[in-house]
One Martini backbone bead per residue (centre of mass of N, CA, C, O) as a GRO file, in nm:
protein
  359
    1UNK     BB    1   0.856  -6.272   0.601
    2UNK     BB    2   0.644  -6.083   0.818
    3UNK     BB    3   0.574  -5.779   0.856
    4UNK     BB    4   0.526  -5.575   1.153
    5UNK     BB    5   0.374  -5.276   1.217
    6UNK     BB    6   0.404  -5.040   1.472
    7UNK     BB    7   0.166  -4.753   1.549
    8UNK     BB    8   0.259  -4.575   1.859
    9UNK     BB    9   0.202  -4.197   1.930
   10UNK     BB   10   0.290  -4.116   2.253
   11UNK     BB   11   0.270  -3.870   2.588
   12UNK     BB   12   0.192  -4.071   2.755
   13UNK     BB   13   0.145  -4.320   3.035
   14UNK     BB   14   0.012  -4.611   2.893
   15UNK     BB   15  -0.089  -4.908   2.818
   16UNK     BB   16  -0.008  -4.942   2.490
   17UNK     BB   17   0.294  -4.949   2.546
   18UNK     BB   18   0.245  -5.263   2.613
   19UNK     BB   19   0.102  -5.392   2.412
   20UNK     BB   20   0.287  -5.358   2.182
   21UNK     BB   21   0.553  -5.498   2.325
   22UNK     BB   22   0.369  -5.781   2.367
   23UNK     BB   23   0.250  -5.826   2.093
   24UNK     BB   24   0.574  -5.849   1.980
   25UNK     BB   25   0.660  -6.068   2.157
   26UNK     BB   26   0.476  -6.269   2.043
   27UNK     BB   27   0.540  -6.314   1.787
   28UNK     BB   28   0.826  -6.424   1.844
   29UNK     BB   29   0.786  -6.620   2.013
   30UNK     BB   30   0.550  -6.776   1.867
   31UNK     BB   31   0.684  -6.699   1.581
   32UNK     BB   32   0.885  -6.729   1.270
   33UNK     BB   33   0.733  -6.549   1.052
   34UNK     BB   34   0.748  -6.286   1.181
   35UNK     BB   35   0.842  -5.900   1.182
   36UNK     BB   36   0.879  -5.711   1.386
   37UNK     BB   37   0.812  -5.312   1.433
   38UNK     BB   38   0.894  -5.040   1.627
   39UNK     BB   39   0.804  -4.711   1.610
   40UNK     BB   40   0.981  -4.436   1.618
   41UNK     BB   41   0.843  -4.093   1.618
   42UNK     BB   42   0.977  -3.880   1.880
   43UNK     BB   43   1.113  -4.045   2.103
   44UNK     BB   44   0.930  -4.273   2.295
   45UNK     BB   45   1.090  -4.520   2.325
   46UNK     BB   46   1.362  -4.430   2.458
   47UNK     BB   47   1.310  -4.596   2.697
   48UNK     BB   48   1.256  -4.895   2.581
   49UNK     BB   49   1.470  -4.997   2.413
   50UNK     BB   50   1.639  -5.226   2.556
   51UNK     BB   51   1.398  -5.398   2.605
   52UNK     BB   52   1.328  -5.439   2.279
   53UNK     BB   53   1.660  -5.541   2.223
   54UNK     BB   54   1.639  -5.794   2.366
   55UNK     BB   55   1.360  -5.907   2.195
   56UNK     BB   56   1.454  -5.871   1.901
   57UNK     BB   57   1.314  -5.601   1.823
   58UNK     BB   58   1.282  -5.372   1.606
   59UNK     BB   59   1.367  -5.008   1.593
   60UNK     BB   60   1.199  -4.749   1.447
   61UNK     BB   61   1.350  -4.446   1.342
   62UNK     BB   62   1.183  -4.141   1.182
   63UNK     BB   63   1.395  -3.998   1.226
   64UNK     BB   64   1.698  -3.851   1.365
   65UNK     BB   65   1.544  -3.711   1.574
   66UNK     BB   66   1.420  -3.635   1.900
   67UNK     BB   67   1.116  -3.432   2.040
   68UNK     BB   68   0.922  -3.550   2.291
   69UNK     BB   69   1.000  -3.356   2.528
   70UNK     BB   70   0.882  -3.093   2.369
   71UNK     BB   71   0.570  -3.206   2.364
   72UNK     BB   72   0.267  -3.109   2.505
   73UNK     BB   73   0.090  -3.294   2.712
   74UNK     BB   74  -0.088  -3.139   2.917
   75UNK     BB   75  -0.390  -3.100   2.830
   76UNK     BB   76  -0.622  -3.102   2.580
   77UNK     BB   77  -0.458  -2.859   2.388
   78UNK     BB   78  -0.181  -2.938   2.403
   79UNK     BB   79  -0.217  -3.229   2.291
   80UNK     BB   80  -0.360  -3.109   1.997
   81UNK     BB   81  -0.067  -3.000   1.924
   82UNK     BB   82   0.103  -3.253   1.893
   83UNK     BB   83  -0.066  -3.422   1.737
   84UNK     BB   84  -0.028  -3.215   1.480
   85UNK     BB   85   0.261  -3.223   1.471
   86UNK     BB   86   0.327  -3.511   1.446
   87UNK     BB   87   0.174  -3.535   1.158
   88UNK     BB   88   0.312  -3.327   0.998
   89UNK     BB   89   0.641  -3.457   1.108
   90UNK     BB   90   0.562  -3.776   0.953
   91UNK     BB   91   0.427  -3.779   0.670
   92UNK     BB   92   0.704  -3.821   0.503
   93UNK     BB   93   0.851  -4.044   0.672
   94UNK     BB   94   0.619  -4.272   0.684
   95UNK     BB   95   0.589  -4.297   0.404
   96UNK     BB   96   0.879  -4.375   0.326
   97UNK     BB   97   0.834  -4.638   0.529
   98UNK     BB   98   0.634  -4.796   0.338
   99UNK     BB   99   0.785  -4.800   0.060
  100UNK     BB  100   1.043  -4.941   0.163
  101UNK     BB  101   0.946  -5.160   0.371
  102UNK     BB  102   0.686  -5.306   0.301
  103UNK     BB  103   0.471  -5.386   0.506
  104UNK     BB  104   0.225  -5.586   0.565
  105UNK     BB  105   0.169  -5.513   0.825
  106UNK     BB  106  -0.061  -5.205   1.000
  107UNK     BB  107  -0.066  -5.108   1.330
  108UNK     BB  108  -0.263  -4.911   1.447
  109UNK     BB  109  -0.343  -4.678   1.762
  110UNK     BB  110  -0.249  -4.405   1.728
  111UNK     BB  111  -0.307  -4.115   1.540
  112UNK     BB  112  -0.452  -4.300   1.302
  113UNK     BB  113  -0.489  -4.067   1.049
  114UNK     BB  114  -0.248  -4.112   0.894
  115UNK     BB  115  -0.190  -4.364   0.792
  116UNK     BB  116  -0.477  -4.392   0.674
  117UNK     BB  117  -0.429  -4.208   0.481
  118UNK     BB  118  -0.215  -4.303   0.343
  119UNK     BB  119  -0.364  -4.569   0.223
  120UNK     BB  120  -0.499  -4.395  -0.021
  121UNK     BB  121  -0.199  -4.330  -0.150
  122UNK     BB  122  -0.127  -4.614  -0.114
  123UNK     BB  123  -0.061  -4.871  -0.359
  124UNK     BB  124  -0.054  -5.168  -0.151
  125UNK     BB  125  -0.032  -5.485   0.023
  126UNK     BB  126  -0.090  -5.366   0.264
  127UNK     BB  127  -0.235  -5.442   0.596
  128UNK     BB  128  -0.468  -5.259   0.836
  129UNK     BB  129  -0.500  -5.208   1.163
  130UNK     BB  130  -0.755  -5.081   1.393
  131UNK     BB  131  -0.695  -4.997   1.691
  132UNK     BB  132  -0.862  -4.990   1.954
  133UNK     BB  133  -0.776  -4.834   2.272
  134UNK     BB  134  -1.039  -4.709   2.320
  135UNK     BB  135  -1.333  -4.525   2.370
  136UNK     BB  136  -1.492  -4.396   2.074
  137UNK     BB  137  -1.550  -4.083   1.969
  138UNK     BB  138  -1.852  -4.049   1.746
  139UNK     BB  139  -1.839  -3.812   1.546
  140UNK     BB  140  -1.868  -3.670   1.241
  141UNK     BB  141  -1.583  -3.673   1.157
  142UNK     BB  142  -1.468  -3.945   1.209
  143UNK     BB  143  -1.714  -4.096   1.092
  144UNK     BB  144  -1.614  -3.979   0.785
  145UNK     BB  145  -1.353  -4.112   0.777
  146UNK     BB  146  -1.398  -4.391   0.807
  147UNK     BB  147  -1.580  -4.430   0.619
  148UNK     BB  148  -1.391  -4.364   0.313
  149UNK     BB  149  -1.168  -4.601   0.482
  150UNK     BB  150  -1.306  -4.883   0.522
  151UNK     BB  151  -1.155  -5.015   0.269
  152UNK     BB  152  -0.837  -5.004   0.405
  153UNK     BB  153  -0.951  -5.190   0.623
  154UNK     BB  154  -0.927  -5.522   0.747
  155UNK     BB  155  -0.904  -5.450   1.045
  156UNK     BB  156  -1.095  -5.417   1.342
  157UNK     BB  157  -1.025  -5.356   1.719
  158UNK     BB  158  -1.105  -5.483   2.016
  159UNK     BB  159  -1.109  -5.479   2.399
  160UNK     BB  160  -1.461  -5.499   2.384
  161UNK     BB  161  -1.779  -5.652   2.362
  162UNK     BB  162  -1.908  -5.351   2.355
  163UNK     BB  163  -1.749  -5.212   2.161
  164UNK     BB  164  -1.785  -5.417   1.926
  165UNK     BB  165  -2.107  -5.377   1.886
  166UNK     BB  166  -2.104  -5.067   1.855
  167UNK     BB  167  -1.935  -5.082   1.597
  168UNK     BB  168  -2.172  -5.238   1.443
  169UNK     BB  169  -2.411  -5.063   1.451
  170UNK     BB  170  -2.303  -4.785   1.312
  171UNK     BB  171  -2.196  -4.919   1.038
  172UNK     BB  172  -1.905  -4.841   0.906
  173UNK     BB  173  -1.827  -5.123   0.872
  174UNK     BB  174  -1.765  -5.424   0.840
  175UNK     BB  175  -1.861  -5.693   1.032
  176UNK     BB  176  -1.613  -5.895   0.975
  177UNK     BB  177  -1.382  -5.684   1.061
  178UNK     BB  178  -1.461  -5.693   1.330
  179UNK     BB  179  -1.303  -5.751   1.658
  180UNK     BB  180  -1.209  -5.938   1.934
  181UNK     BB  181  -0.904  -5.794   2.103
  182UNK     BB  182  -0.729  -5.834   2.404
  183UNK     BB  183  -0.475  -5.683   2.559
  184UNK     BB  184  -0.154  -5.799   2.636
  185UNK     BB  185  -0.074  -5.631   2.949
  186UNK     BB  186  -0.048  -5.918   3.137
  187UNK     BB  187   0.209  -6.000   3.373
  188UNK     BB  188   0.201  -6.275   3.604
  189UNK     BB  189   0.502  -6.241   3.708
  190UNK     BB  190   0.564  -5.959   3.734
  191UNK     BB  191   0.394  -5.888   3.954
  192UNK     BB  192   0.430  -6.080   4.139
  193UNK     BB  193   0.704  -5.919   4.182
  194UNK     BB  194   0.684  -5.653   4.222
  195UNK     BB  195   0.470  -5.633   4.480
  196UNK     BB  196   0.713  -5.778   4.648
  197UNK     BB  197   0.812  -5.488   4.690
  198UNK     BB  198   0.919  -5.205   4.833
  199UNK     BB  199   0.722  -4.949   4.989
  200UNK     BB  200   0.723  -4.632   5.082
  201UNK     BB  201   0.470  -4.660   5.170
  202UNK     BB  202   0.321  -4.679   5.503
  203UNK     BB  203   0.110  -4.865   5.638
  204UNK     BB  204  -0.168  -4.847   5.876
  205UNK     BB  205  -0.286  -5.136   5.992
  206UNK     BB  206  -0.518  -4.984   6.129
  207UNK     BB  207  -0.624  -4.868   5.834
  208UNK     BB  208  -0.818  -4.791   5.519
  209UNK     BB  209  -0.675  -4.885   5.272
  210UNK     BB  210  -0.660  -4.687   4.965
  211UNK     BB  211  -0.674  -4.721   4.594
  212UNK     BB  212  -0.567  -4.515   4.325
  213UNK     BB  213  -0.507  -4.540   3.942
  214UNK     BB  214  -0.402  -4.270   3.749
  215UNK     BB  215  -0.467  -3.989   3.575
  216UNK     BB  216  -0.480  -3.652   3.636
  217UNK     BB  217  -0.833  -3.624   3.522
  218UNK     BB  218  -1.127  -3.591   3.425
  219UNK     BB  219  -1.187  -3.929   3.365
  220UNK     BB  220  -1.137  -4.008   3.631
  221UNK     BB  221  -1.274  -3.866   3.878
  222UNK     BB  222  -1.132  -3.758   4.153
  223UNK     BB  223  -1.338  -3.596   4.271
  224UNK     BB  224  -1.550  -3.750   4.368
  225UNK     BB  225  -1.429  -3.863   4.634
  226UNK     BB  226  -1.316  -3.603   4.767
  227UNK     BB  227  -1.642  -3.468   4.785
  228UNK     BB  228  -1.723  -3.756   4.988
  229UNK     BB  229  -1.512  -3.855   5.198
  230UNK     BB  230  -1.710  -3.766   5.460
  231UNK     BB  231  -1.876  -3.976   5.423
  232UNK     BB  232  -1.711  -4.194   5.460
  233UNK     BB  233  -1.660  -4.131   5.771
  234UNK     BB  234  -1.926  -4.195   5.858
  235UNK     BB  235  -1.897  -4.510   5.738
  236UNK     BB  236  -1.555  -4.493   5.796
  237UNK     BB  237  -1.293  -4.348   5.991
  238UNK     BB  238  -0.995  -4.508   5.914
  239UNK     BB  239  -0.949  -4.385   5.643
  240UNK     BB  240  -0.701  -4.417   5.355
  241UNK     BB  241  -0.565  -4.220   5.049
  242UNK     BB  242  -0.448  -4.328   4.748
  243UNK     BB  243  -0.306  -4.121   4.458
  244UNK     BB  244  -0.190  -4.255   4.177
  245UNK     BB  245  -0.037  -4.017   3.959
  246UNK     BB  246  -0.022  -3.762   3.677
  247UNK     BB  247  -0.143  -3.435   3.591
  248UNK     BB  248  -0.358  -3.153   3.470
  249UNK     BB  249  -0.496  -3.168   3.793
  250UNK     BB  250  -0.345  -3.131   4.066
  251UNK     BB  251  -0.381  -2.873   4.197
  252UNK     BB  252  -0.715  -2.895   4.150
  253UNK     BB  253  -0.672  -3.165   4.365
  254UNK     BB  254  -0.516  -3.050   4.597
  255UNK     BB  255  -0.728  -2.791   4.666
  256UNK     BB  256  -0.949  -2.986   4.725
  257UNK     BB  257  -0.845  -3.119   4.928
  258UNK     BB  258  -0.791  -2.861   5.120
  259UNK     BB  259  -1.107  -2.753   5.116
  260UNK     BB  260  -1.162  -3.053   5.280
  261UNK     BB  261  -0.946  -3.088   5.512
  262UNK     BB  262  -0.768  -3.395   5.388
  263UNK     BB  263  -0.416  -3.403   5.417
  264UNK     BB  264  -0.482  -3.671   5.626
  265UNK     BB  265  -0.586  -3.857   5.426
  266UNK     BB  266  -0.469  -3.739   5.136
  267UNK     BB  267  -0.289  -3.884   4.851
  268UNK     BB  268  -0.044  -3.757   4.641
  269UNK     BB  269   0.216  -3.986   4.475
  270UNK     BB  270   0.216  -3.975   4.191
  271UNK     BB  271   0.441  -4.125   3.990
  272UNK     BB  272   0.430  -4.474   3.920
  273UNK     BB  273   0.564  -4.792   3.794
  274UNK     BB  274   0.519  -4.936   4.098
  275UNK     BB  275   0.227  -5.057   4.196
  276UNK     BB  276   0.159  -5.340   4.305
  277UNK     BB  277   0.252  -5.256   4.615
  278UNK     BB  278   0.019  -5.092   4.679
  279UNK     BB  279  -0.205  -5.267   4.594
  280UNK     BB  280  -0.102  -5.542   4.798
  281UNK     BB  281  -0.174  -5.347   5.063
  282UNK     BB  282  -0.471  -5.277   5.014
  283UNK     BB  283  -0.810  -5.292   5.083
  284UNK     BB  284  -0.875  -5.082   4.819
  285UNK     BB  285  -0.988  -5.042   4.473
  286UNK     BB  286  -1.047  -4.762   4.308
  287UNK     BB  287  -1.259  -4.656   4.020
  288UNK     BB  288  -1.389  -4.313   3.891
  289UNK     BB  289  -1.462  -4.327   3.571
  290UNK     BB  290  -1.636  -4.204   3.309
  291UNK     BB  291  -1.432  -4.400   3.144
  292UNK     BB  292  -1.352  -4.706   2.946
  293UNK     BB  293  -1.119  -4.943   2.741
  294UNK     BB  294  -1.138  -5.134   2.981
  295UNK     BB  295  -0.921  -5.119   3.251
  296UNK     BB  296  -0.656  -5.245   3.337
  297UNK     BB  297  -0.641  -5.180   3.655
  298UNK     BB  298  -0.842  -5.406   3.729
  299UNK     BB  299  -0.658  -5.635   3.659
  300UNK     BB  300  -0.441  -5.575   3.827
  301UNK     BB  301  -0.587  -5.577   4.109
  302UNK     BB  302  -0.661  -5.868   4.077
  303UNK     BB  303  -0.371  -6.012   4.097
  304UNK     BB  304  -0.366  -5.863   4.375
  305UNK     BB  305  -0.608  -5.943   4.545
  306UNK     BB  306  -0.793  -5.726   4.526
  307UNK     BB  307  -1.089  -5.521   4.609
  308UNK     BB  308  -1.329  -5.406   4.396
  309UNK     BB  309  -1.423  -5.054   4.327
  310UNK     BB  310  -1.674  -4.970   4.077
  311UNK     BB  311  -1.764  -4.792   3.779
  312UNK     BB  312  -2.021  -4.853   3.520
  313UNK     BB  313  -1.873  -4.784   3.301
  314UNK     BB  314  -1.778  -4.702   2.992
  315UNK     BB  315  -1.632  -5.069   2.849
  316UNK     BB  316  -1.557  -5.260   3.121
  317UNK     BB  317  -1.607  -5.318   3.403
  318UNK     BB  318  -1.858  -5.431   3.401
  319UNK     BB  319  -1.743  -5.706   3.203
  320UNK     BB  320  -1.528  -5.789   3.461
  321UNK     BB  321  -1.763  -5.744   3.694
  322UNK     BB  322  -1.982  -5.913   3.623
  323UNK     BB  323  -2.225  -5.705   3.742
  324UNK     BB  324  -2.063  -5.772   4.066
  325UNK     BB  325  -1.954  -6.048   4.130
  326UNK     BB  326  -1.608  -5.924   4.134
  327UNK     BB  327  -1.767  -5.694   4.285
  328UNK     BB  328  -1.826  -5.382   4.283
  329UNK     BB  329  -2.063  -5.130   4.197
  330UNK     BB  330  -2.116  -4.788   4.079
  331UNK     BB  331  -2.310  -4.520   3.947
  332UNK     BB  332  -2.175  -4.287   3.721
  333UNK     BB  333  -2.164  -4.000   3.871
  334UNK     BB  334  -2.255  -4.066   4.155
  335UNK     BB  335  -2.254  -4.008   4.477
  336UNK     BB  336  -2.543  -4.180   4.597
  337UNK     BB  337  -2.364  -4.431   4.496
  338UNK     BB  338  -2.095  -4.395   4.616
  339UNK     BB  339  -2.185  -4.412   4.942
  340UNK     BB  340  -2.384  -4.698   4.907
  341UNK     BB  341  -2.159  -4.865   4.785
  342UNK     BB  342  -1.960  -4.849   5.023
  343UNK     BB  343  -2.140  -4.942   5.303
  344UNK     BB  344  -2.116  -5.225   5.144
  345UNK     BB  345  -1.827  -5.291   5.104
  346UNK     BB  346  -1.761  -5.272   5.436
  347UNK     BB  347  -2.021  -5.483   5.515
  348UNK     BB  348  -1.879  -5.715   5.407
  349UNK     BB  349  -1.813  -6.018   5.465
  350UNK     BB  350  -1.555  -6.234   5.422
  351UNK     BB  351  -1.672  -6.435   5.233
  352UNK     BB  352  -1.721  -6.249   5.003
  353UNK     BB  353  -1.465  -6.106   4.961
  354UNK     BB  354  -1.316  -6.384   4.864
  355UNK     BB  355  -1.502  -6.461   4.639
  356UNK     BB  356  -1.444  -6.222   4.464
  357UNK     BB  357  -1.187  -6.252   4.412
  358UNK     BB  358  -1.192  -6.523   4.306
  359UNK     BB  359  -1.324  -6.448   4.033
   0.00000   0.00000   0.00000
């Protein structure tokens, strides 16, 4: 059998979650020579656990206690004081599980930096797959430590045909180990039926009821649509935002709701576990981050049949909404394309959004 360890300790909830989940159901169910193994690294896997074991995939506890609930996970600084810290606490425990265990292969998603240092302490037959889980940010320090370990990495994945590109120009790896591996985030049974259950929130049919889904952070950029909303009714009286999500934003996106006098207009429902049924009942899907790779949620409202506006930030929107035939594109951060290619979205004839969706 062919070990295959997935080592990603995330803090919030993130798309790569799905990934790894479905990632090793596939090779189980797909193949009988593979053996995941899903690392637990701080009791982040512990919502998952029972889903896992059904799955019949082994999950490993990485220490004999769980810690992950104590672990400050909002805003810049607190999170980078906890990937520290689980650096720190998994350091000689991962070393141990690789040494014990001799995975064949170990599959990095998160917090890279450990598992592939590693690599170059243990001298064993182990093959690491550095896994991009989003659009990286190619610092010097980065670029360096890259650059190092770059013989220890057997494959690097993309996630996007952009990034994939991007990172062979970089030239930090070998050309041949670069490679487009998009996740398997999509199962189109479940999304099917969860977006068919009923969902809290009662949408005016009267209404042009739209839909944000994301972390409240800088990335997603939901001050944009925020900022420019009164403009938004001016082009379309009846609308009303719906933002799914919670993070270290919340406070300053509440306040700016309310100092543009919008709170009978935009609404923070918190984190859902089930969007699709929000998503399949609203009229338009905006995502405004000002980057993204892909951007999962992208593809979860197009299952939903739903018509996208997106930001053609790097480094996904635009290459599934091949560049506006599959949806509405406007330029990243940009307030003046983003009032104007609203007026595009709304005044679209009924032929064309049936068709976008239909793409």
């Amino acid at each position: 059998m062919i070990k295959v360890a997935y080592w990603s300790p995330f803090l919030t909830q993130v798309a790569t979650i799905k990934a790894v989940i479905n990632s090793a159901k596939s090779l189980k169910k797909y193949s009988k020579k593979y053996e995941p193994i899903i690392i637990n690294v701080s009791g982040e896997f512990n919502e998952y656990k029972d889903e896992i074991e059904k799955l019949n995939i082994e999950i490993f506890n990485l220490l004999g206690f769980s810690y992950f609930e104590y672990l400050p996970k909002l805003g810049f600084f607190k999170s980078r004081i906890s990937y520290i810290l689980v650096f720190l606490i998994s350091f000689f425990p991962l070393l141990s599980f690789i040494l014990k265990k001799k995975p064949d292969i170990f599959i990095c998603h998160l917090i890279t930096s450990l598992p592939i240092l590693i690599s170059k302490i243990v001298n064993n037959k182990t093959k690491y797959v550095l896994r991009i889980s989003g659009l990286p940010k190619l610092n010097l320090i980065r670029k360096f430590f890259w650059k190092n370990i770059s013989n220890n990495i057997s494959k690097i994945t993309c996630p996007t045909k952009q990034t994939m590109e991007h990172l062979k120009n970089q030239k930090i790896f070998q050309q041949e180990r670069i490679i487009l591996l998009k996740d398997p985030i999509i199962n189109i049974s479940k999304i099917c039926e969860e977006k068919k259950r009923n969902s809290k929130i009662i949408f005016n049919k009267n209404d042009f009821n739209m839909i944000c889904v994301g972390r409240l952070t800088k990335q997603k950029n939901f001050s944009l649509i925020i900022n420019n909303f009164k403009k938004l009714l001016d082009i379309k009286s009846n609308i009303k935002l719906y933002i799914l999500g919670d993070g270290e934003q919340k406070n300053y996106l509440s306040n700016l709701i309310k100092d543009n006098q919008l709170t009978d207009k935009i609404f923070l429902t918190g984190f859902k576990k089930n969007v699709f049924n929000y998503i399949n009942k609203s009229d338009l899907f905006i995502l405004t981050s000002l980057w993204e790779d892909p951007g999962w949620v992208l593809f979860e409202a197009a299952v939903c049949n739903t018509l996208v506006f997106s930001s053609d930030c790097n480094n996904g929107p635009k290459e599934f909404l091949e560049n506006g035939k599959n949806g509405v594109l406007f330029k990243n951060n940009s307030n003046e394309d983003f009032v104007e290619k609203f007026r595009k979205v709304v005044n679209l004839e009924e032929k064309d959004v049936k068709k976008k969706k239909l793409i």
